[in-house]
BALOBA-1460 file (C-alpha; in Angstrom, 3 decimals):
// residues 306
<rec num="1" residu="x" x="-21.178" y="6.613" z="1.925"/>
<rec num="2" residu="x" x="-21.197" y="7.319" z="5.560"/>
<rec num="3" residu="x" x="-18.676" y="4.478" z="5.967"/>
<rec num="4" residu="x" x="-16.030" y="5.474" z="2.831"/>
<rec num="5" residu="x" x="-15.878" y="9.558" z="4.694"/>
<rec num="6" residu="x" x="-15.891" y="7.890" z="8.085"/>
<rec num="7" residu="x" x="-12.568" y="5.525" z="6.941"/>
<rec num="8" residu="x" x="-10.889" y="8.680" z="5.320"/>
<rec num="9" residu="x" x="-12.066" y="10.835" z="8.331"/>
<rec num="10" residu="x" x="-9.793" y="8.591" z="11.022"/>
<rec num="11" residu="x" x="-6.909" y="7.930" z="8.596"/>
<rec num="12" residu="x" x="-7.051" y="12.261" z="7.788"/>
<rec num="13" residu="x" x="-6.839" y="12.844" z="11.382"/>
<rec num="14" residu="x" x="-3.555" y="10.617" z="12.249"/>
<rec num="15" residu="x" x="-2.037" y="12.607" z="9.310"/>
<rec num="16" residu="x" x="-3.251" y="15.611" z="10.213"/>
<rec num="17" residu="x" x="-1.294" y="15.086" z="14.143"/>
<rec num="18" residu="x" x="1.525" y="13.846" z="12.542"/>
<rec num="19" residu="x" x="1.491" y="17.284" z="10.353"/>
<rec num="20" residu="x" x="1.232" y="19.046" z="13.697"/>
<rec num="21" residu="x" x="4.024" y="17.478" z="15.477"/>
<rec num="22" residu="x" x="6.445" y="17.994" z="12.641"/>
<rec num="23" residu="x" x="5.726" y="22.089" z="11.832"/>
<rec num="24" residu="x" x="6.007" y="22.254" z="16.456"/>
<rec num="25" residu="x" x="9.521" y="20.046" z="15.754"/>
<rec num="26" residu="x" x="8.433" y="17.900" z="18.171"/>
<rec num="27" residu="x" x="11.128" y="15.112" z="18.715"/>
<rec num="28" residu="x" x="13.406" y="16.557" z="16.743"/>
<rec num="29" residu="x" x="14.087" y="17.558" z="12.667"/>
<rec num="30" residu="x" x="14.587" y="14.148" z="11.835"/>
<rec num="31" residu="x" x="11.425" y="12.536" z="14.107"/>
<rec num="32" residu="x" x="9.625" y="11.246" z="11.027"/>
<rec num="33" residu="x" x="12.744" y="9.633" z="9.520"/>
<rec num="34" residu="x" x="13.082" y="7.847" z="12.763"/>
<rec num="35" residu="x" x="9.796" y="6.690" z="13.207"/>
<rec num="36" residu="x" x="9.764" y="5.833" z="9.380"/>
<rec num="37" residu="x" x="12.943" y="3.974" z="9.924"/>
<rec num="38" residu="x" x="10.985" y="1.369" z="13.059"/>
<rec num="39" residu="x" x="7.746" y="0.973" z="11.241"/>
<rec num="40" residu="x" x="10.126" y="-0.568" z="8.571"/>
<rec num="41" residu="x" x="11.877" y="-2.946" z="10.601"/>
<rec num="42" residu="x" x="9.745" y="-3.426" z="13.534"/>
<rec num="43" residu="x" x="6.008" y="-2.609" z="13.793"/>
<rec num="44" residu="x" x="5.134" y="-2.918" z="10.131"/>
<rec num="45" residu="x" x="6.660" y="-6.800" z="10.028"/>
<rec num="46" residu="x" x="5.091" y="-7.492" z="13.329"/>
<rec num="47" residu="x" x="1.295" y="-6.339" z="12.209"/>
<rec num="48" residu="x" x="1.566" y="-8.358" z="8.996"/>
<rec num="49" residu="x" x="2.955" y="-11.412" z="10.872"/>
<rec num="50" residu="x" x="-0.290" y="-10.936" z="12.949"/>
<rec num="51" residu="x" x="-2.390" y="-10.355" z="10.343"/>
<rec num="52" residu="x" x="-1.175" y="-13.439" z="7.980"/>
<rec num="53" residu="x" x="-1.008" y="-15.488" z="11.053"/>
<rec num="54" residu="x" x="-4.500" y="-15.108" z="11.481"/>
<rec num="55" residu="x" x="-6.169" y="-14.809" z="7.809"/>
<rec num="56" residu="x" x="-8.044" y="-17.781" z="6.292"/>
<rec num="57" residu="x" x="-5.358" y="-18.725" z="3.834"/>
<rec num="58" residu="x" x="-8.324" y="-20.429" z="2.044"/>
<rec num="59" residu="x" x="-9.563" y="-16.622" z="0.529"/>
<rec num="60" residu="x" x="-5.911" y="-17.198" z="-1.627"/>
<rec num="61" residu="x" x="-8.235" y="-18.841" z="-4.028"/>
<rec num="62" residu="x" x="-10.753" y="-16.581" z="-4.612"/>
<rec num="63" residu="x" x="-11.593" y="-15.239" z="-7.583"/>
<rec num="64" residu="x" x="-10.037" y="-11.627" z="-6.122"/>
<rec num="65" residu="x" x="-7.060" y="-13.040" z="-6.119"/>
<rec num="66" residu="x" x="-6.430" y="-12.869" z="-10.071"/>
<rec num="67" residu="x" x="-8.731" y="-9.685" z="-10.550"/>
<rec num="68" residu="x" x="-6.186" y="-8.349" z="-8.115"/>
<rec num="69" residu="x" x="-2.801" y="-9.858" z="-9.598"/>
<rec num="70" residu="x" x="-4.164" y="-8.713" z="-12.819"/>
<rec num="71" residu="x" x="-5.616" y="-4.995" z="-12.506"/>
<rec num="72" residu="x" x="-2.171" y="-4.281" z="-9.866"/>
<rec num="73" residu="x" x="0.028" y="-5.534" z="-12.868"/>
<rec num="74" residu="x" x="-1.504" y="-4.458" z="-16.256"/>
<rec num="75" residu="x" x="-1.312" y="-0.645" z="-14.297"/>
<rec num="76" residu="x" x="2.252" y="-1.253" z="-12.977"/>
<rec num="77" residu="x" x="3.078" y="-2.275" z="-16.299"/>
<rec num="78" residu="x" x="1.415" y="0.819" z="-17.891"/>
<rec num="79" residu="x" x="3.455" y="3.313" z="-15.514"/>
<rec num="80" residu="x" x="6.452" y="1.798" z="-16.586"/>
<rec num="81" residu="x" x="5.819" y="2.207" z="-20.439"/>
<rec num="82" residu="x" x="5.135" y="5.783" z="-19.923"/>
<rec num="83" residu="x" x="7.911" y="6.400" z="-17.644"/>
<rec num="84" residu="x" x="10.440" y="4.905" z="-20.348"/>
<rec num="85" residu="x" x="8.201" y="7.155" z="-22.874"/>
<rec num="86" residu="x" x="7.940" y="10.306" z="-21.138"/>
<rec num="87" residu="x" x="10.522" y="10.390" z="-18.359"/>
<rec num="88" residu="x" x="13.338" y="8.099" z="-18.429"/>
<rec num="89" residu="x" x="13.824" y="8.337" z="-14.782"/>
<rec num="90" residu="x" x="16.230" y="5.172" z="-12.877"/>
<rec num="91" residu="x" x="14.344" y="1.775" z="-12.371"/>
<rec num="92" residu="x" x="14.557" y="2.358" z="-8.471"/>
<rec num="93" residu="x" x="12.132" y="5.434" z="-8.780"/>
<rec num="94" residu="x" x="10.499" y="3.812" z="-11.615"/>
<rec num="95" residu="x" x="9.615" y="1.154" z="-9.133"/>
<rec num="96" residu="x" x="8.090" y="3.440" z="-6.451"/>
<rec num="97" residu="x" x="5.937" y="5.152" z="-9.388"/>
<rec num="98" residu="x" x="4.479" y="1.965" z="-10.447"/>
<rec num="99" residu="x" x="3.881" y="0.649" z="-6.816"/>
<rec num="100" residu="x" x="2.722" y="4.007" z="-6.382"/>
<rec num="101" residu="x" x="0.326" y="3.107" z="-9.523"/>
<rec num="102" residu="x" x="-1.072" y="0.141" z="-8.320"/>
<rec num="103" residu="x" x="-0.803" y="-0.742" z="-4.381"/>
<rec num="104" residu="x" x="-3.727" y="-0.307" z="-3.054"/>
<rec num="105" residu="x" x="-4.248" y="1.174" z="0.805"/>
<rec num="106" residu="x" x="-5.979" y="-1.964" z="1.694"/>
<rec num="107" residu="x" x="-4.804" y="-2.065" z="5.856"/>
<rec num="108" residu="x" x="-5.516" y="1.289" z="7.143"/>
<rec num="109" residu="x" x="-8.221" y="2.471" z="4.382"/>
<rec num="110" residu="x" x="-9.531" y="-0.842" z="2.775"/>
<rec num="111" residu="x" x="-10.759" y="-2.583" z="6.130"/>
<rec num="112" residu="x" x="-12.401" y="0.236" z="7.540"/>
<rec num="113" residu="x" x="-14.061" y="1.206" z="4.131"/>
<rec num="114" residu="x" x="-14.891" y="-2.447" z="3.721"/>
<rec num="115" residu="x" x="-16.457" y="-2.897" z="6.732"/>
<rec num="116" residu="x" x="-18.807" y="0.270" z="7.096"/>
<rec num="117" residu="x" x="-19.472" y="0.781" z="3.635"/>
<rec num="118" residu="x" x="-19.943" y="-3.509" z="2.637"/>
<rec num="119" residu="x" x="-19.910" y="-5.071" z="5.344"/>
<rec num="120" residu="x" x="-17.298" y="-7.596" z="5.042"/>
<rec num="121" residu="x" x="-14.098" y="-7.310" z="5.554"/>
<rec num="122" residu="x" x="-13.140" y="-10.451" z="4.072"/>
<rec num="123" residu="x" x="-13.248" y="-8.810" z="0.794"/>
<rec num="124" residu="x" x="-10.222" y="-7.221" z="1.580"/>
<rec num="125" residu="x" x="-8.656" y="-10.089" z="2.392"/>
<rec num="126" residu="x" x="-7.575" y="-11.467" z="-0.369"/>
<rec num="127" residu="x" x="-5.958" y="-8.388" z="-1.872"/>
<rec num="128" residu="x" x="-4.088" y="-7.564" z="1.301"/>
<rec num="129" residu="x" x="-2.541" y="-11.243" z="0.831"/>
<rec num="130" residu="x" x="-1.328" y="-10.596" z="-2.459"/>
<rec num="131" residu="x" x="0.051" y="-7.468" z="-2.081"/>
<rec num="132" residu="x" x="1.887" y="-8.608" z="1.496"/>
<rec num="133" residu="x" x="3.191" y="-11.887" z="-0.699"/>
<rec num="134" residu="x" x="3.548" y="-10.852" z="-3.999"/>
<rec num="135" residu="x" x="3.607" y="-7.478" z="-4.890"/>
<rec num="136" residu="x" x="5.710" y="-5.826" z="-1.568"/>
<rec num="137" residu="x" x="8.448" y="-8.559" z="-2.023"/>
<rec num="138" residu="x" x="8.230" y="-7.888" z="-6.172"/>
<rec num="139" residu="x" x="8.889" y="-4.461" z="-5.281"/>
<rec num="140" residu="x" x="11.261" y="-3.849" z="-2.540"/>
<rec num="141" residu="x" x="13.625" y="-6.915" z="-4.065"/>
<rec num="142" residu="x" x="13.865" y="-4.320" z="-7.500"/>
<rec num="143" residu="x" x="14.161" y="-1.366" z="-4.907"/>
<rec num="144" residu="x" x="16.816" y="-3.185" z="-2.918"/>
<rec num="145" residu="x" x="18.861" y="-4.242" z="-5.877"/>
<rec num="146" residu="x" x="18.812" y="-1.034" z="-7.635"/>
<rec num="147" residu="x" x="20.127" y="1.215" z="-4.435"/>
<rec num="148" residu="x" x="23.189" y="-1.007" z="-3.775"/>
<rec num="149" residu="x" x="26.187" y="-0.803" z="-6.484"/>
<rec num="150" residu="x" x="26.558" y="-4.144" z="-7.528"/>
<rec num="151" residu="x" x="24.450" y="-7.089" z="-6.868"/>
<rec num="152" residu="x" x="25.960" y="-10.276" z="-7.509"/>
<rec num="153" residu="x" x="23.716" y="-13.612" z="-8.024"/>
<rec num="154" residu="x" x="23.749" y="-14.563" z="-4.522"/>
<rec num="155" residu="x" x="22.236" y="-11.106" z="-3.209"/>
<rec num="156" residu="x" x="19.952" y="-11.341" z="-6.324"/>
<rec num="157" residu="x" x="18.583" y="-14.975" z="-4.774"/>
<rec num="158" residu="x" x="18.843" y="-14.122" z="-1.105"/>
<rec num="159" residu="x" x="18.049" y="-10.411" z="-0.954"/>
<rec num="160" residu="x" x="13.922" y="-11.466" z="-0.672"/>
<rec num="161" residu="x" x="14.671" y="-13.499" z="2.739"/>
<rec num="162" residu="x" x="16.807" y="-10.686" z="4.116"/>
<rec num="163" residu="x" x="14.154" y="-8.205" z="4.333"/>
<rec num="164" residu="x" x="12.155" y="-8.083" z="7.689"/>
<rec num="165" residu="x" x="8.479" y="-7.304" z="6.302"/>
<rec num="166" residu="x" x="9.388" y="-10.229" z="3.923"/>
<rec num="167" residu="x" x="10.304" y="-12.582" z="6.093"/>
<rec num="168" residu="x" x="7.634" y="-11.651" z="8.572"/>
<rec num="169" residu="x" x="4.929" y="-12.330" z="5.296"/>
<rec num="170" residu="x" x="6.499" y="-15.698" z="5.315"/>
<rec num="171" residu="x" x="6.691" y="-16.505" z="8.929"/>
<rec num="172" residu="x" x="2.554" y="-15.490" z="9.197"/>
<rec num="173" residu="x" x="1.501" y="-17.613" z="5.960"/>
<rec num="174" residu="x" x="3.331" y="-20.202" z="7.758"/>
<rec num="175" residu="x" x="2.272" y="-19.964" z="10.740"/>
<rec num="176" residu="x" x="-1.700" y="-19.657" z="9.346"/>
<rec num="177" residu="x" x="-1.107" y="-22.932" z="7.228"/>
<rec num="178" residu="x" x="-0.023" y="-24.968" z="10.205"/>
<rec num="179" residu="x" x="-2.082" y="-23.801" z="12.889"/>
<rec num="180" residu="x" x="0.475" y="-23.439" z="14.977"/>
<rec num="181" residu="x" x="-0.051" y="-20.636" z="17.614"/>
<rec num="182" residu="x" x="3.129" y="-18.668" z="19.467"/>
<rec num="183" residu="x" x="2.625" y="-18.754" z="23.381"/>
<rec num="184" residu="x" x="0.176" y="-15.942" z="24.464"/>
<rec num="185" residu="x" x="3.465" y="-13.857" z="26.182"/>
<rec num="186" residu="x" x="4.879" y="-13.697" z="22.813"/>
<rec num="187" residu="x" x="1.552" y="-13.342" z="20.930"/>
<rec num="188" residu="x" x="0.748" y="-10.657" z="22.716"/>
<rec num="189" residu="x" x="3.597" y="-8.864" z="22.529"/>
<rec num="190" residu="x" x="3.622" y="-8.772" z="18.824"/>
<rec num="191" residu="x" x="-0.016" y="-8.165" z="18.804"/>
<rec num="192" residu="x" x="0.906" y="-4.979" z="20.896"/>
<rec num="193" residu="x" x="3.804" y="-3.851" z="18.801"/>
<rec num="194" residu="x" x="1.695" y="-4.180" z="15.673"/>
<rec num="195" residu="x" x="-0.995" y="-2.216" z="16.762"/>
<rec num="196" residu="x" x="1.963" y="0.330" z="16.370"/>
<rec num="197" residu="x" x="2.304" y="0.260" z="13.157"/>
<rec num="198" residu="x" x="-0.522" y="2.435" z="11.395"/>
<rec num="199" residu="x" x="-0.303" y="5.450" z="13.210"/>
<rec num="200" residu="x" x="3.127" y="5.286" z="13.048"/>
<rec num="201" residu="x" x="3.194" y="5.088" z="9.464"/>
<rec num="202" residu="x" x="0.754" y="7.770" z="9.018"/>
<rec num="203" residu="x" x="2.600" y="10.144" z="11.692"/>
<rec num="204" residu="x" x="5.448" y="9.549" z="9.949"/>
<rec num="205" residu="x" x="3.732" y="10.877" z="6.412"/>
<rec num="206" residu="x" x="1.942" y="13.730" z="8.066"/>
<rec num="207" residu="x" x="5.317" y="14.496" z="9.497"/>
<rec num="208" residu="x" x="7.020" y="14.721" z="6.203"/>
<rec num="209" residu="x" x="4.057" y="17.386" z="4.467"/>
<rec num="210" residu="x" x="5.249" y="21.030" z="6.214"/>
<rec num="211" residu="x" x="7.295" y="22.356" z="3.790"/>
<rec num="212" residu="x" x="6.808" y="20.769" z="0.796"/>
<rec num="213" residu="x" x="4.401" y="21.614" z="-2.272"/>
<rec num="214" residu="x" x="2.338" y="18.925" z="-4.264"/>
<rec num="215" residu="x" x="2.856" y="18.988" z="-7.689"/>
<rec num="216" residu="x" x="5.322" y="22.185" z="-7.802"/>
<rec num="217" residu="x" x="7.377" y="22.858" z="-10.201"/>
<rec num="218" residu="x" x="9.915" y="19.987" z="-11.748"/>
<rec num="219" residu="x" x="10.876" y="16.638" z="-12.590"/>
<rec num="220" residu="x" x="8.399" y="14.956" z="-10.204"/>
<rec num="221" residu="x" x="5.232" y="16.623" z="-11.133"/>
<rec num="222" residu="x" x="4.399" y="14.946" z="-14.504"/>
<rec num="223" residu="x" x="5.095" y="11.253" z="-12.590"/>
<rec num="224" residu="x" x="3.138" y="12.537" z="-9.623"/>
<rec num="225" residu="x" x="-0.278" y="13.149" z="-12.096"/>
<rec num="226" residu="x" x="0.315" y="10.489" z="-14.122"/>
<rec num="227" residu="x" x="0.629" y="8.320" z="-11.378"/>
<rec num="228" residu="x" x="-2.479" y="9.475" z="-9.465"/>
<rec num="229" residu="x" x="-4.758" y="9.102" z="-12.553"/>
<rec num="230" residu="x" x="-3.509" y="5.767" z="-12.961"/>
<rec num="231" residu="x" x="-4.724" y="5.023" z="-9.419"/>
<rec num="232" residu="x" x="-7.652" y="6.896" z="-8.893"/>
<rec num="233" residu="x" x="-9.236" y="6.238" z="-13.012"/>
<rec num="234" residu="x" x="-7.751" y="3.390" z="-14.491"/>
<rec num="235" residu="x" x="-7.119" y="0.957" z="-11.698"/>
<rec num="236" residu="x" x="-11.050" y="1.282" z="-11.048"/>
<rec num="237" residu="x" x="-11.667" y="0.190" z="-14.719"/>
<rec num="238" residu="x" x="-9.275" y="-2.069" z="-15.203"/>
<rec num="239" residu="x" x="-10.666" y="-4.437" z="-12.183"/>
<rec num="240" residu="x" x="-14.190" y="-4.006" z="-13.690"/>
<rec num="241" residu="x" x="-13.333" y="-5.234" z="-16.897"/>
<rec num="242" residu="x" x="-11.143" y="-7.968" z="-15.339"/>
<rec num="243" residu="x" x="-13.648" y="-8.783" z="-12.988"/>
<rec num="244" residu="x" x="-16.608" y="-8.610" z="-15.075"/>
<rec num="245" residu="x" x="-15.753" y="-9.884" z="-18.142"/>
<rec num="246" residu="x" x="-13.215" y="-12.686" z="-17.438"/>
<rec num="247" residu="x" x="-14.278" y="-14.041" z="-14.115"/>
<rec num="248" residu="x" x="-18.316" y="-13.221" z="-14.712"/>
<rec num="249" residu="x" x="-18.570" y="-11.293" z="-11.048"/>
<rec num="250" residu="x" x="-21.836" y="-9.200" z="-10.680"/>
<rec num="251" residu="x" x="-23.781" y="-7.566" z="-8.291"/>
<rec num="252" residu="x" x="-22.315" y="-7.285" z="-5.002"/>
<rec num="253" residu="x" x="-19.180" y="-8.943" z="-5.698"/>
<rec num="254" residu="x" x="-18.145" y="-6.581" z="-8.807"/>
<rec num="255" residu="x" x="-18.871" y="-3.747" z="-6.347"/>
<rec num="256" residu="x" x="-16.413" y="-5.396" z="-4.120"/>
<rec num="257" residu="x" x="-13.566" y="-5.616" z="-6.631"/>
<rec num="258" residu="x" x="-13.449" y="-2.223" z="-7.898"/>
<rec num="259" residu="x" x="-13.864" y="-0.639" z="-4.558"/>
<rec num="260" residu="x" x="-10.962" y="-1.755" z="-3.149"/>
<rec num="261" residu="x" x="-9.326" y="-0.801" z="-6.543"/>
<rec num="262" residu="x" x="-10.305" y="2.237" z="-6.006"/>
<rec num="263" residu="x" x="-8.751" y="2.818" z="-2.846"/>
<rec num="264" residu="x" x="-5.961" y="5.367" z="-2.614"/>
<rec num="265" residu="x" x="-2.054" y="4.307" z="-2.761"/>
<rec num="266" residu="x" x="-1.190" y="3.536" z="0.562"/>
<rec num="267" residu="x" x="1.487" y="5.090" z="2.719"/>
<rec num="268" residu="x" x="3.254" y="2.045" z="2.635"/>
<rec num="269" residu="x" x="4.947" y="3.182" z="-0.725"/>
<rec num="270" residu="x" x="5.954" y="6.679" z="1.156"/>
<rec num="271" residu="x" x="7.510" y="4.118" z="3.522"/>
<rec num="272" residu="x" x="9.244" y="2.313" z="1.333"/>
<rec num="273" residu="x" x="10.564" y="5.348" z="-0.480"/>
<rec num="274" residu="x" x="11.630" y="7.129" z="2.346"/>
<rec num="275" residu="x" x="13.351" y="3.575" z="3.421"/>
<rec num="276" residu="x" x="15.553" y="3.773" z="0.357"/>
<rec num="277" residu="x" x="15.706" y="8.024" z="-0.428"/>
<rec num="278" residu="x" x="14.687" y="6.901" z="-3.724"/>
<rec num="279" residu="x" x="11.260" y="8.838" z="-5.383"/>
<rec num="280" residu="x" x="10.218" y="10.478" z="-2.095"/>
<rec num="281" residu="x" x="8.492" y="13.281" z="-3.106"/>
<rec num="282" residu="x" x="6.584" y="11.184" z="-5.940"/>
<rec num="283" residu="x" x="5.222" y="9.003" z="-3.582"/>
<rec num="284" residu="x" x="3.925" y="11.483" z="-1.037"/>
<rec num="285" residu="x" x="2.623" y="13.244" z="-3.377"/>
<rec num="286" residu="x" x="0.771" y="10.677" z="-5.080"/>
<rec num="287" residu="x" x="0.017" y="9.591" z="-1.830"/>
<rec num="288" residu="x" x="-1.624" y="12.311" z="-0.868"/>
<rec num="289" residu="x" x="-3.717" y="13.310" z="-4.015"/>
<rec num="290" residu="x" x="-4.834" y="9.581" z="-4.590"/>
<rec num="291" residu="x" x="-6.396" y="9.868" z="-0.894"/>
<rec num="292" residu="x" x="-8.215" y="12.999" z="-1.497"/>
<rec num="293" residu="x" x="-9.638" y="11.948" z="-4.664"/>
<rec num="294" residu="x" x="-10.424" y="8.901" z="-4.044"/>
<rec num="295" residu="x" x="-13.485" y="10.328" z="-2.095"/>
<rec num="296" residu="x" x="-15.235" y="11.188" z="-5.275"/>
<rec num="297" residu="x" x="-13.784" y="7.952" z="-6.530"/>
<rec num="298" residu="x" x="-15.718" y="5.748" z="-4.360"/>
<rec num="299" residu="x" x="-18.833" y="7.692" z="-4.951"/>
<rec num="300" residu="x" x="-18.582" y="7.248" z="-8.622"/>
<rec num="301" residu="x" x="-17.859" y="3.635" z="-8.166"/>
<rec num="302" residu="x" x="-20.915" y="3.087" z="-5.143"/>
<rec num="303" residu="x" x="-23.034" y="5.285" z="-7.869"/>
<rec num="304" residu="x" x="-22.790" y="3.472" z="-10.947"/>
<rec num="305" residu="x" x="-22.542" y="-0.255" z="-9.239"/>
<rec num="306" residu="x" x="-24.635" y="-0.225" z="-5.689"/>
């Protein structure tokens, strides 16, 4: 357990500067937009070029892979049934509640839960893959084609390889299946601009919290709970049953599964939100409360399945 508070402890603490800096105004009113805006189009796409680059493409066919694919979709799905039941709200923001549903906070959270509290990070691995190749360019292609007027068929095929983090998904996978290695200059440099990338996302989140309310009053609040417990409860379930009951994992490896399920939404989907102005506040939001109960999450999970 030390490990799961120690992960939340360092990830709290970048928010919690980034909250700082934006009630002191430092850098200006619109400082988190800005540094929002380069994570999106420069550090984020250079970190998962460095990270796909490097990852043992042979994890792809592991059995997380599916337990992953499956448990991220069947919830997706779920938010998007209730949405069209209970809220009717556009498919853009309908799109950030079901990513905020379902993607896990496998980078900043899920490594260093995985390696203090399992110890192996590999088991993140696989999920990280499938959310960087799958589920992020599932995702921002809807979010992309629902914030512009009127997409014709060629932006509807192209629009996936016109997106930086996309392309820089691509590039790494590439790169990792090839073995071929940039020179160390340019390595390096994207190595450094990476390492960017986290902090900057979460100063960017703890930046946008003074002044707003989770879960006040209006439209969002109902998507913003609904959304967390399908996180936080279901999520956790669904990969055990998946898991357990149609891939036979046990022991240590069904542990593995629906811990990382259980991780909170990462701030990626604030990112992405904030990218387009499109379900801002329901991401943060959901963002936020996810994190904090995860906590207890993770204890339930390490409780009933260490």
């Amino acid at each position: 357990m030390l490990g799961v508070l120690g992960g939340f402890a360092v990830v709290g603490a970048v928010i919690m500067v980034g909250y700082v800096a934006g009630r002191l105004v430092i850098g200006g009113p619109q400082a988190g937009f800005a540094l929002n805006q380069v994570a999106f189009f420069v550090t984020n796409p250079a970190l998962l070029f460095i990270v796909l680059a490097d990852a043992d493409l042979r994890s792809v066919f592991s059995e997380y892979v599916p337990i992953a694919i499956i448990s991220s979709l069947v919830i997706a799905a779920l938010y998007v049934v209730l949405s069209r039941l209970l809220f009717r709200r556009p498919a853009a923001e309908t799109a950030v509640g079901a990513m905020a549903s379902s993607y896990v906070n496998a980078n900043n959270i899920g490594i260093p839960i995985t390696v203090y509290a399992l110890g192996d990070a590999a088991l993140i691995a696989p999920v990280l893959l499938v959310q960087l190749l799958l589920l992020a360019p599932l995702y921002l292609t809807v979010l992309d084609l629902t914030s512009s007027r009127k997409p014709s068929v060629r932006a509807l095929l192209t629009q996936p390889f016109r997106n930086p983090m996309i392309i820089a998904s691509l590039l790494g996978v590439v790169v990792a299946a090839t073995g071929f290695r940039p020179p160390p200059p340019v390595w390096d440099s994207l190595e450094l601009i990476g390492g960017a990338a986290v902090p900057m996302v979460l100063l960017s989140f703890g930046m946008s919290l003074p002044g707003s309310r989770p879960l006040k009053a209006g439209p969002d609040r109902l998507q913003v709970l609904i959304a967390t417990a399908l996180k936080t409860a279901l999520m956790p379930i669904a990969a055990y049953l998946t898991a357990h009951h149609l891939f036979g994992l046990d022991g240590e490896e069904l542990l593995g599964a629906v811990v990382v399920s259980a991780l909170p939404t990462a701030q990626n989907v604030f990112m992405f939100a904030s990218r387009y102005g499109r379900g801002i506040p329901l991401a943060r939001d959901t963002v936020l409360l996810s994190s904090v109960l995860a906590i207890p999450a993770l204890i339930v999970v390490a409780a009933l399945l260490a």
